[in-house]
C-alpha positions in Angstrom: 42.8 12.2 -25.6 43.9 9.4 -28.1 43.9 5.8 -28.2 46.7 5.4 -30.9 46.7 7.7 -33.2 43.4 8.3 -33.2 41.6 11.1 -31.4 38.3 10.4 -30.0 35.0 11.6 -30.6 31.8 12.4 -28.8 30.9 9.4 -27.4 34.5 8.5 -26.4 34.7 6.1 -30.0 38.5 6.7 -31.9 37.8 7.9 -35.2 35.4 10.7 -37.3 31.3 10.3 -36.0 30.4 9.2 -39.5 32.7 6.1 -39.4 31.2 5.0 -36.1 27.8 3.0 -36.0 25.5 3.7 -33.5 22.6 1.5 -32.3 19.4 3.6 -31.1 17.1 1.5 -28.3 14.2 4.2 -29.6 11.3 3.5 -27.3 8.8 5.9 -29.5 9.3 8.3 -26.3 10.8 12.0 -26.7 14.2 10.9 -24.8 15.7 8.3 -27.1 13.8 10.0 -29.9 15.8 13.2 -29.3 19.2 11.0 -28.6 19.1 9.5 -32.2 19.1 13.3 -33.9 21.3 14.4 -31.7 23.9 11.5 -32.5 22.6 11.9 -36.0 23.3 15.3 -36.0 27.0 14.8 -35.1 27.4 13.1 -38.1 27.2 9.3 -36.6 25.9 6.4 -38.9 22.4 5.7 -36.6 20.2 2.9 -37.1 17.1 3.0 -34.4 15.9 -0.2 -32.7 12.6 -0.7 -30.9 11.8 -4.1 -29.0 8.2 -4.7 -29.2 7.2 -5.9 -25.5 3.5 -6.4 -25.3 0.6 -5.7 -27.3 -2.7 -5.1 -26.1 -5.0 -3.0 -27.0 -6.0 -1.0 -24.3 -2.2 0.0 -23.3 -1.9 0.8 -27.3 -3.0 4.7 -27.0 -3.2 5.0 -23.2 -0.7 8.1 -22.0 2.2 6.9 -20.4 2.7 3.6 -22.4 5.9 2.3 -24.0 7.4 -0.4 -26.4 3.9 -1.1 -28.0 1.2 0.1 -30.2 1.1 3.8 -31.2 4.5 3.9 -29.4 6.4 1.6 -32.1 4.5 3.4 -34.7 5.6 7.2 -32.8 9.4 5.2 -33.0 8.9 4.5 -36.8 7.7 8.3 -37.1 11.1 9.9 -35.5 13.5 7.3 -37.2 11.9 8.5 -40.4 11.7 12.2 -39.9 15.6 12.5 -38.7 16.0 10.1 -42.0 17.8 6.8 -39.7 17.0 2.9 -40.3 14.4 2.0 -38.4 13.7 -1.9 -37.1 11.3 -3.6 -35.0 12.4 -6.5 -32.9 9.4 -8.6 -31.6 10.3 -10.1 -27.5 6.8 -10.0 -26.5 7.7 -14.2 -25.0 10.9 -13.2 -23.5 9.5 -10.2 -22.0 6.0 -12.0 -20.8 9.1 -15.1 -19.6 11.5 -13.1 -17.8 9.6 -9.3 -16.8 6.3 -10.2 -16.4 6.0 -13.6 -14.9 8.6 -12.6 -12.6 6.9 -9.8 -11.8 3.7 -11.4 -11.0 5.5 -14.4 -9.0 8.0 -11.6 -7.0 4.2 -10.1 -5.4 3.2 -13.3 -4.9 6.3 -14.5 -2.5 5.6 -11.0 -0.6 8.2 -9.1 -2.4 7.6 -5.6 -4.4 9.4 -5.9 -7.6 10.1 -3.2 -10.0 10.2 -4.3 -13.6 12.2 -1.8 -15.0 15.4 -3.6 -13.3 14.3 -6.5 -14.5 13.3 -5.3 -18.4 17.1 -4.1 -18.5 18.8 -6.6 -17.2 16.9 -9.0 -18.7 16.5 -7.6 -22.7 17.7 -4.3 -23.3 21.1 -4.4 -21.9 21.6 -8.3 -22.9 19.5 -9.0 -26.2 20.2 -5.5 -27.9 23.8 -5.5 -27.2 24.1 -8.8 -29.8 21.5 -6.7 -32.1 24.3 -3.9 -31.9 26.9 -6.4 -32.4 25.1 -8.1 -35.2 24.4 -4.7 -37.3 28.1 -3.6 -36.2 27.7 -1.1 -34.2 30.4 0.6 -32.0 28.2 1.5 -29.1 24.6 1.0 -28.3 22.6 4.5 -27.1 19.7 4.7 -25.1 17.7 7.9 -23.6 17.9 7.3 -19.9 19.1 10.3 -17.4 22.2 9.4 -16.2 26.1 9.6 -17.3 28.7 7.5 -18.2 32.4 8.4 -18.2 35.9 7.0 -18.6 37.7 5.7 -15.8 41.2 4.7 -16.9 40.7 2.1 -19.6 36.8 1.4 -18.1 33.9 3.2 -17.8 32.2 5.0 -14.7 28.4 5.5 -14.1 27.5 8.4 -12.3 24.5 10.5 -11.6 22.8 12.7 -14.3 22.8 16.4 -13.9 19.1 16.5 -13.5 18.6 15.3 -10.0 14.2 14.9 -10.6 15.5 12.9 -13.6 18.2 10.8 -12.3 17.2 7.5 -13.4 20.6 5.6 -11.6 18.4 3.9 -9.4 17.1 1.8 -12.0 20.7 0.9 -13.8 22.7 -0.4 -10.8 22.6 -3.7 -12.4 24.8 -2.4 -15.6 27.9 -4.8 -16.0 31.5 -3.5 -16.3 31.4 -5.3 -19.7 27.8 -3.3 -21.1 29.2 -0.2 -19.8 32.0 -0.3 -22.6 29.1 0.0 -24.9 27.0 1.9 -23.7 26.2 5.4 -24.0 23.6 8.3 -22.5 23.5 11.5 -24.3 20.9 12.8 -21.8 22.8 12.6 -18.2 24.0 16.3 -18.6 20.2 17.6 -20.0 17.2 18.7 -18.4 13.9 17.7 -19.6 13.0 21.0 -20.6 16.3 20.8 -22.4 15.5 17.6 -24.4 12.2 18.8 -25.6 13.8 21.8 -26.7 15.8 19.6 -28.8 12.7 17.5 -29.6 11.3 20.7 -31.0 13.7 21.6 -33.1 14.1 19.1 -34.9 10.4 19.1 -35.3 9.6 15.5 -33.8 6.4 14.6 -33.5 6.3 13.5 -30.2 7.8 16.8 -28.4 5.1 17.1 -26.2 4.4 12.8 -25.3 3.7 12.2 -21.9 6.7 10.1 -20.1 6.2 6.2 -20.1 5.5 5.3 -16.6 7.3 2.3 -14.7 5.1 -0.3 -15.2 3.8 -0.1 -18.8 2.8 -3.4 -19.1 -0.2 -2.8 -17.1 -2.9 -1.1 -19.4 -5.6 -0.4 -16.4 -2.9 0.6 -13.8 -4.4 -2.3 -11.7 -1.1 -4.6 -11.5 -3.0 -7.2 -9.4 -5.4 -8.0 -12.0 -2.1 -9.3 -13.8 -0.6 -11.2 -10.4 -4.0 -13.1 -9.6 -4.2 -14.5 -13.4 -0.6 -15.7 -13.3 -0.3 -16.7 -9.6 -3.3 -17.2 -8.3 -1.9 -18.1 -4.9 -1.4 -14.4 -4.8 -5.2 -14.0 -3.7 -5.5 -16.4 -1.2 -7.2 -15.3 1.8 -5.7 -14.5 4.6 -5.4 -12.8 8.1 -4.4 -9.2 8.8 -2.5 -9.2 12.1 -1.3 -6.4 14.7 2.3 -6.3 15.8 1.0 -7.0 19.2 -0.6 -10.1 18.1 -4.4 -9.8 17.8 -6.3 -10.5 14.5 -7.9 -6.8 13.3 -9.1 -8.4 10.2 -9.0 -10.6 7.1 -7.6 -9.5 3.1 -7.9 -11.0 -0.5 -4.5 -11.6 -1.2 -1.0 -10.8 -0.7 -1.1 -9.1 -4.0 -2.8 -6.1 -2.6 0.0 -5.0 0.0 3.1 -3.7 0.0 5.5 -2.6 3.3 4.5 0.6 4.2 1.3 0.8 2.8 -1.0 2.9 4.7 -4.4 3.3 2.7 -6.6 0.2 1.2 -5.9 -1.9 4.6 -9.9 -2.6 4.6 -9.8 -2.6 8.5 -12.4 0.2 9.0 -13.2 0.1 12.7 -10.4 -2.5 13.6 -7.6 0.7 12.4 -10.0 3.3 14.0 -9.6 1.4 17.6 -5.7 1.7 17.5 -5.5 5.1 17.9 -3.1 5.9 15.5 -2.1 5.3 11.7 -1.3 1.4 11.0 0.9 0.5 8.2 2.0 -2.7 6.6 5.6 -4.1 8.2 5.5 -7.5 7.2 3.9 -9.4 4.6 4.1 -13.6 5.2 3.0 -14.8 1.5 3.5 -18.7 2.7 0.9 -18.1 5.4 -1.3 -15.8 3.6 -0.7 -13.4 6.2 -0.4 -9.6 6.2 1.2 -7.8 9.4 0.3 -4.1 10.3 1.4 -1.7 12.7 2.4 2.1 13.7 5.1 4.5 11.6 7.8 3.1 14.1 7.5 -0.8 13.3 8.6 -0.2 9.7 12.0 1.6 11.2 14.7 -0.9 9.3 18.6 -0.7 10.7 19.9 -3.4 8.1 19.0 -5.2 4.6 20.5 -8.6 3.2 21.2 -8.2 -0.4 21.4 -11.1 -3.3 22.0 -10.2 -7.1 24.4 -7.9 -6.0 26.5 -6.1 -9.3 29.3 -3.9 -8.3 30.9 -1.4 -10.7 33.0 0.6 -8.2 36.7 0.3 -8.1 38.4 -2.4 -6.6 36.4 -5.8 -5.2 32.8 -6.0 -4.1 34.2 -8.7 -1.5 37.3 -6.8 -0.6 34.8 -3.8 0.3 32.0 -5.3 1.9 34.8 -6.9 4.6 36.2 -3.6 5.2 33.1 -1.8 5.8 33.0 0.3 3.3 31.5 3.8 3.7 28.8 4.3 1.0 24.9 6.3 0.2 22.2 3.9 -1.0 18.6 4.5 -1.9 16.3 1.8 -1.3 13.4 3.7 -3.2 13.8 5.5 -6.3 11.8 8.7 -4.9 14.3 8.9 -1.8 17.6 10.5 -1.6 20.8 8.7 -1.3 21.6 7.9 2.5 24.4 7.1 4.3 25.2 3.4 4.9 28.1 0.8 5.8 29.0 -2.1 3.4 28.9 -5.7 5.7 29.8 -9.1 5.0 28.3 -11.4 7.1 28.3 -15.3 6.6 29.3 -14.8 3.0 26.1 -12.9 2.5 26.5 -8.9 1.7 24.5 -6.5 3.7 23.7 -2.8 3.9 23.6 -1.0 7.4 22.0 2.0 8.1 23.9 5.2 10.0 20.2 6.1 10.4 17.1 3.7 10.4 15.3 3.8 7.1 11.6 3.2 7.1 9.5 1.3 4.6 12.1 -1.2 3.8 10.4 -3.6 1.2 12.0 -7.3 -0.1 12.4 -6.9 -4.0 13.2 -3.6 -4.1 16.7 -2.4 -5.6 19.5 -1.3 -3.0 21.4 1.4 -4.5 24.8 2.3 -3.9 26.6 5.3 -4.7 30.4 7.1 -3.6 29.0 9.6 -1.7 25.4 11.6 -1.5 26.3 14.3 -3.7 23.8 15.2 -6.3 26.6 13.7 -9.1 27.7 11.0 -7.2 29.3 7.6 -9.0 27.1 4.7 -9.0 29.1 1.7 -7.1 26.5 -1.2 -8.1 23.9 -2.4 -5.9 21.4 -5.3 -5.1 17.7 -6.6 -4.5 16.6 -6.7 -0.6 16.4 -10.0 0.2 15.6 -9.3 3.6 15.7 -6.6 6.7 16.3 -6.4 10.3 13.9 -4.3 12.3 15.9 -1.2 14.2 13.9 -2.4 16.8 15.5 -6.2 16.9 19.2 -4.5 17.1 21.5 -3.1 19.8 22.9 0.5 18.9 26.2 0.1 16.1 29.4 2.2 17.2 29.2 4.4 14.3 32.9 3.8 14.7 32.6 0.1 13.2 32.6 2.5 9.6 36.3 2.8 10.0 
């Protein structure tokens, strides 16, 4: 295909690889690591970029880190072995403004956030697209697991090959506009694949352990983080049955999540109820923690806010006519099938069948269809849910 008389090249640029720049987001993991030899390989003018997001010491050689200590220095190591420039950027205040305090205040309002949304939204997909800009770049790379193609004269996200890899769930919030730029060389690799890669073009970090979700959290104890930030997170509260009665008392909101089963501290108070409790509802206002069996946490709709929609057409326009889609409202859960609603001017999700665990600050995913390569329509954080319990059986007619 050409766009004038151009023809174009790997990444879908016009013109030869080695008149195209290429900004790197290099995290100092094996992923974007491999992606900047590979593009460097092609013959594409690289420069690597690494945002330095936090610094403390004990996350600096911990396993599973990211965007900090030994991993800008592993970054600095690859850039200079496959012979790219290499520059730090230092957003340690944006990051602590908009990922981590938000992350702290989201647990204490109740919700479970996931930062990684947030850290994309918020920097990598807003301030390094001006760094790419700045150093003139053509497209800005990055070593996630999932695909981009054309669509017409846009672009499409869709599923990477590697379903245990997929990391869609985590991108729904990718703009029509940043998907122009960007590009993932990894959606149509394995793992084993990409180290492959890593090891043959002898990077040193072939072998590093994958950075885990929430890498600014050294000891892996996030509510040591919540209480210093907001401390109303560990007010003391009640711990309440579904039925009513008081089984008990907690230290803070910070320390649940919906559907948490284990950590409860109810000893003899769970014992008595003759069957697993969980946590359904969590009332941050009131300091107060609702538990109850498997079945309370059954869920039949979700409210939505934040919603971004890269499918074709109108997000409006689809919501109104019910819209068939799959979502995944957990990033370890397949994609289920689901009805678009608009209701009051609000968009909601309904459920063909009742999902369980539902939790406020999660992501809602949507995608075309459940297939393993489905596109990615968009998506939104829960702002709330309906019990399945709470709702009169839908006509699964209503979808048409």
């Amino acid at each position: 295909m050409n766009v004038g008389s151009q023809p174009l090249n790997s990444l879908d640029l016009p013109g030869a690889p080695e008149n195209c720049r290429v900004v790197v987001a290099m995290s100092g993991g094996v992923d974007s690591s491999v992606v900047a030899a590979l593009l460097k390989e092609q013959g594409y003018d690289v420069v690597g970029v690494t945002m330095q997001l936090y610094d403390h010491g004990a996350a600096e050689h911990r396993p599973g880190s990211c965007c900090a200590g030994q991993d800008i220095y592993d970054a600095r190591q690859a850039a200079a072995l496959i012979g790219i420039p290499h520059y730090v950027l230092d957003y340690e205040t944006r990051f602590r403004d908009k990922v981590i305090d938000a992350f702290a205040q989201s647990y204490a309002e109740g919700e479970t956030p996931i930062p990684c949304v947030t850290c994309n939204q918020e920097l990598k997909f807003t301030d390094l697209f001006d760094v790419a800009r700045d150093l003139g770049a053509a497209a800005l790379a990055t070593g996630h697991y999932i695909s981009s193609r054309k669509d017409g004269d846009a672009r499409a996200l869709f599923r990477a090959r590697d379903p245990d890899r997929d990391q869609s769930y985590f991108l729904f919030a990718t703009t029509r506009e940043q998907l122009q730029m960007l590009r993932f060389p990894l959606g149509e690799m394995t793992k084993p694949e990409v180290r492959e890669h890593a090891r043959r073009f002898g990077l040193p970090n072939a072998d590093k352990p994958d950075s885990q979700d929430i890498c600014f959290v050294p000891t892996g104890r996030y509510s040591d983080i919540v209480e210093k930030l907001a401390p109303q997170a560990a007010q003391p509260g009640e711990i309440v049955h579904v039925d009513g009665r008081v089984l008990g008392r907690h230290s803070g909101v910070m320390h649940f999540t919906i559907g948490q089963r284990r950590g409860l501290g109810l000893g003899a108070a769970a014992a008595s109820a003759g069957e697993p409790l969980f946590v359904v509802r969590i009332e941050a206002a009131k300091a107060r923690v609702t538990v109850g069996p498997r079945s309370a946490l059954a869920t039949r709709r979700v409210a939505l806010r934040d919603v971004n929609w890269i499918g074709p057409g109108q997000l409006e326009e689809a919501a109104r006519a019910g819209r068939e889609i799959a979502v995944r409202v957990r990033s370890t859960r397949p994609p289920a099938p689901a009805l678009l609603e608009w209701r009051d001017g609000q968009i909601w999700v309904e459920f063909v069948d009742d999902e369980s665990g539902v939790a406020p600050g999660q992501a809602c995913v949507f995608y075309d269809s459940a297939e393993p390569r489905a596109r990615v329509l968009g998506g939104g954080f829960i702002r709330g849910a309906e019990a399945a319990t709470s709702l009169a059986p839908t006509p699964r007619a209503a979808a048409g």
